[in-house]
Each structure stands twice: as structure tokens, then as C-alpha cells.
C-alpha positions in Angstrom: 3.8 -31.2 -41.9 3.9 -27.9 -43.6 0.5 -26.8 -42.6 1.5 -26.9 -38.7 3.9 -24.3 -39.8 1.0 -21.6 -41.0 1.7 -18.7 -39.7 5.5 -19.0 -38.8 7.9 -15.7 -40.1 10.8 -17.5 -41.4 14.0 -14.9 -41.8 17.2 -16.5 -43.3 20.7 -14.5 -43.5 23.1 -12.6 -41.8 22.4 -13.2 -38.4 23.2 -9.3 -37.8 21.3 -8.3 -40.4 17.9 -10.2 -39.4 14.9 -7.3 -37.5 13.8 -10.5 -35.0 10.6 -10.0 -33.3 10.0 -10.2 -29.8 10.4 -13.3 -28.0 11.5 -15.4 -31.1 12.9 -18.7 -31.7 16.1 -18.0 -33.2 17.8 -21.7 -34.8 21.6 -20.8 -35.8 23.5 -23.2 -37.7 27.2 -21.1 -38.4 30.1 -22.2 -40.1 31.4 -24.6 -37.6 34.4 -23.4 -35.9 37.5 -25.2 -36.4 36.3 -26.7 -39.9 36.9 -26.5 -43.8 35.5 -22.6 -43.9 33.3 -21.9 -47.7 33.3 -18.8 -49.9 29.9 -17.8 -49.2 31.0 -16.7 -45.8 34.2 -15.6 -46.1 36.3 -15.1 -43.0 33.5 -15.9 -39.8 33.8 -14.2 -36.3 32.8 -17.3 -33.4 33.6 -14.9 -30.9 31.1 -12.3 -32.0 28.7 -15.0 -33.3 28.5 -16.1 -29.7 28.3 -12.7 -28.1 25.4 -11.9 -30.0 23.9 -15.7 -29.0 24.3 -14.5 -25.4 22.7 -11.4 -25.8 19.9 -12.5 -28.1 18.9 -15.0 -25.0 19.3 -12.3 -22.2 16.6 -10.4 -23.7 14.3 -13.3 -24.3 14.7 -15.0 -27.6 15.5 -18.9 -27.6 18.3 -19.5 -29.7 19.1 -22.7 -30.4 23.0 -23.2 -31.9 24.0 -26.0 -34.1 27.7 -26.8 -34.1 30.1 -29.8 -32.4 31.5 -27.3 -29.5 29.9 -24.2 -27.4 31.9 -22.2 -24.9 31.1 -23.0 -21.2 28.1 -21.2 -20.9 26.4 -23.1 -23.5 24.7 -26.2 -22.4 24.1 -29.4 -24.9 20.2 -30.0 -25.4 20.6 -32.8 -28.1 23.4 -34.3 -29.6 23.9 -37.3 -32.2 27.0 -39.1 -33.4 27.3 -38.5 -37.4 29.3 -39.8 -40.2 30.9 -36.5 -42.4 30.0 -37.2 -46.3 33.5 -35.3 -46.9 36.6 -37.7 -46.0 39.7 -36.4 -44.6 43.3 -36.6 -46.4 43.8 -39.7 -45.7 40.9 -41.0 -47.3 38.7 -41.8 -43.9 35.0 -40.5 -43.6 35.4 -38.9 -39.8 32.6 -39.3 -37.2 31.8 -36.3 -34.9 28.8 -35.6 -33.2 26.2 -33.0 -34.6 25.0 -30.9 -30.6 22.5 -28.7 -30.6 23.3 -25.8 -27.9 21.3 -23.0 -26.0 22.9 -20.4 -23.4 22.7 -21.4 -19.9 23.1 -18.2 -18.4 
């Protein structure tokens, strides 16, 4: 499957430190709001993260969100109900469902 991918510019990181083309295909899969945070990211902005989703796809990028809630101006494009590996306190593996979001502006 690799080999369809010739030719793609792959950019991981910082989503505000990224140079993005024109017209790219941005896939953004944050610390999930609301959720056990981890020490490579250290304290994360949702409200900025967002802003710069809506702006990104105002001047033509599609950016394509992973995460289990989008504000309202965020449409579900795929969704599917998952099983967390990490159980809760009380010993229960939770179920939530994994969405995939893009702005609907």
C-alpha cells in the first residue's frame, strides 16, 4: 500500500509549528479533550487547537480532526464505537466512539 503513497510530503508535530502547502490535507489527531492528558504535551489549548482548524479550512486545506466531540461547527464524517485498552478506576474497559470531524462552515 505504501507505493500509492509516492510522492505524499508527510509533516508530523506541532500543529503550529508545521509550513503546510497550499491546499493540503491536514489529518489532526490532538490530545482528546476531556481525557487522561500525557507528558509529551503538557498542558493542550482545545480552544486554540480549534481556531486554527477553522481557519486552516477557510483558506482551503481539508482538515480532518480525530477526537470523540467537535464544537457545533464541526460535522461527524465517520464514526465507530471502540473499546479503550486503558480501564477506568473501577476496573471497567469504557466504550466510546472514535469520530472523525471536518469544519462545516
Amino acid at each position: 500500500k505504501s507505493q500509492k503513497l509516492n510522492g505524499v510530503d508527510w509533516k508530523f508535530g506541532d500543529y503550529r509549528e508545521i509550513e503546510y502547502k497550499a491546499n493540503s490535507l491536514i489529518y489532526c489527531d490532538p490530545p482528546y479533550e476531556n481525557t487522561t492528558a500525557y507528558g509529551a504535551v503538557g498542558n493542550f489549548d482545545s480552544s486554540a487547537f480549534w481556531e486554527f482548524c477553522r481557519k486552516m479550512s477557510k483558506s482551503g486545506h481539508i482538515v480532518l480532526i480525530s477526537e470523540y466531540k467537535a464544537p457545533e461547527d464541526f460535522k461527524t464524517i465517520w464514526s465507530r464505537p471502540v473499546r479503550l485498552d486503558i480501564r477506568n478506576g473501577g476496573g471497567i474497559r469504557e466504550h466510546r466512539t472514535e469520530k472523525l470531524f471536518i469544519y462545516d462552515e
